[in-house]
C-alpha positions in Angstrom: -18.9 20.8 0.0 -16.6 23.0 2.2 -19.4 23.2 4.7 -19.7 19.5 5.3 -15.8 19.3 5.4 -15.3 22.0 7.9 -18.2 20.0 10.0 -16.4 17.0 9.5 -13.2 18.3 10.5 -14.4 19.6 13.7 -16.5 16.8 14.9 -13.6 14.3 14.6 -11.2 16.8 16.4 -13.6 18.3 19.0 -15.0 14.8 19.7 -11.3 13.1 19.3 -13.2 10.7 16.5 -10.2 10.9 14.8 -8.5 8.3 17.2 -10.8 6.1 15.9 -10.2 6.7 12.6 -13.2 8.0 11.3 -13.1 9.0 7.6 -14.7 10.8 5.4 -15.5 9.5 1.6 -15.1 12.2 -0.6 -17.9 10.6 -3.0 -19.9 11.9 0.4 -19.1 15.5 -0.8 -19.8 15.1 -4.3 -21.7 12.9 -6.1 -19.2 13.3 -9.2 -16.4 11.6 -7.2 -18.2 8.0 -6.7 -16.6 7.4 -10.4 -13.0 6.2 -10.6 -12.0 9.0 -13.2 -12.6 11.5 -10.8 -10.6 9.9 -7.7 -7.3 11.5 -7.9 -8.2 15.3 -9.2 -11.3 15.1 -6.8 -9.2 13.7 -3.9 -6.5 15.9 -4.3 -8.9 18.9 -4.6 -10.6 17.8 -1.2 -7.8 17.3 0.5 -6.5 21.0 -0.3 -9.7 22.6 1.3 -9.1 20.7 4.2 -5.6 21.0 4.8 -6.6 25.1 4.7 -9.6 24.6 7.0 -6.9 22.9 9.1 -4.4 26.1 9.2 -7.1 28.4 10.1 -7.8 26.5 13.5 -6.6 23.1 13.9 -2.4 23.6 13.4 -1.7 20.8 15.5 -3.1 18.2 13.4 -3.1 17.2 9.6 -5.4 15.7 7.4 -3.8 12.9 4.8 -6.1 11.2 1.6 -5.7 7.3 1.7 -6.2 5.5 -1.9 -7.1 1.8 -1.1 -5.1 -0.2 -4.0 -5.9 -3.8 -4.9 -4.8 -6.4 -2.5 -3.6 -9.9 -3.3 -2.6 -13.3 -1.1 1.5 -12.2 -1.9 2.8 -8.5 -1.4 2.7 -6.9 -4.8 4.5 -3.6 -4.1 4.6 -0.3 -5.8 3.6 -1.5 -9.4 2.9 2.4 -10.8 4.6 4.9 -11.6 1.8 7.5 -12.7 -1.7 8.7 -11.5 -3.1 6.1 -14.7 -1.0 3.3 -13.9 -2.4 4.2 -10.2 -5.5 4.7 -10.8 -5.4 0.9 -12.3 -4.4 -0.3 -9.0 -7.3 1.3 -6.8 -10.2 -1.5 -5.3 -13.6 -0.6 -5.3 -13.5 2.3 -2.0 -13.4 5.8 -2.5 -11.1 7.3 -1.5 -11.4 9.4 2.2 -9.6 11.7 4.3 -8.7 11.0 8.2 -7.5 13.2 10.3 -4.3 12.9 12.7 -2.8 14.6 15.3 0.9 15.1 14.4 3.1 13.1 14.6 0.5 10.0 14.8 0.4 9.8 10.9 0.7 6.3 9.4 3.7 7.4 7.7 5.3 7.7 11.1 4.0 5.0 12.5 3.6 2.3 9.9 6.6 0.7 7.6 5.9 2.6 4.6 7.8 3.9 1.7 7.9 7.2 0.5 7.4 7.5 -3.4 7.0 9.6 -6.1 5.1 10.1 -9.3 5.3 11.2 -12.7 2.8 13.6 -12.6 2.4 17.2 -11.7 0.0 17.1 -9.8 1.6 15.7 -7.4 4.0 18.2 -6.9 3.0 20.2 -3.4 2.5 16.3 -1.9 4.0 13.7 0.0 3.3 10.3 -0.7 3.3 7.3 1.1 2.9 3.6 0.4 1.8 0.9 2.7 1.2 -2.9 2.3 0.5 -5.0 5.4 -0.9 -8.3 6.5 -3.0 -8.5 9.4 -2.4 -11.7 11.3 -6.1 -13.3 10.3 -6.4 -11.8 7.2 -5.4 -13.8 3.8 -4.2 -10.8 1.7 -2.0 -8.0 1.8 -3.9 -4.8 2.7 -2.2 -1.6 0.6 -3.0 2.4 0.4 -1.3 5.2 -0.6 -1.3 8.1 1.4 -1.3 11.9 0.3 -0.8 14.7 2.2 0.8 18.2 1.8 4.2 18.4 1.9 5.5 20.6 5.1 
């Protein structure tokens, strides 16, 4: 797994694939994580190793975890308040890692709201929730975004 990471990693930044933003599935690093159960422990446990295969070479950038939630024809806004009640709310995609240069992070860029959840695992992370409409799109569009706190 960390070998296909680290490859992953430095394709997007070396080949600036990252501006388009590729993503990486982490059910494409382990076969365990296509189930739901495993989304947020197997997520968060990705995005760890990447973040430290980050430090040791690519400081300048970050790597963030986007959860694809549910989307509906009217904004339905942060309706959780724990990794189950979360974990209710996720569509059908794994979820995947994308890579940003800093200070080009959605979070930044993007209306979002910064949240927080009951459980401890999410301790050493930021989160971040977005909900958006694209203009020829009938539903909202909503993620939440991890990444480790500075």
């Amino acid at each position: 797994m960390k070998r296909k990471l680290q490859t992953w990693i430095e394709k997007c930044i070396i080949e600036k694939t990252y501006l388009d933003y590729n993503d990486l599935h982490i059910d494409e690093l382990k076969k365990t994580f296509k189930k739901k159960k495993y989304w947020i422990n197997g997520g968060v446990q990705v995005l760890k190793k990447a973040n430290d295969i980050l430090q040791k070479g690519f400081c300048n950038f970050t790597v963030s975890l986007a959860l694809s939630l549910l989307s509906d024809e009217q904004p339905l806004g942060i309706n959780f308040t724990n990794s189950k009640t979360l974990a209710q709310q996720f569509d059908d995609t794994p979820p995947s890692l994308y890579i940003f240069k800093k200070g080009t992070e959605p979070w930044i860029t993007m209306n979002t709201q910064i949240i927080s959840l009951e459980d401890a695992i999410f301790d050493f992370f930021s989160l971040c929730y977005i909900e958006y409409k694209e203009e020829k799109e009938l539903e909202f569009r909503r993620s939440v975004w991890i990444s480790m706190k500075d």
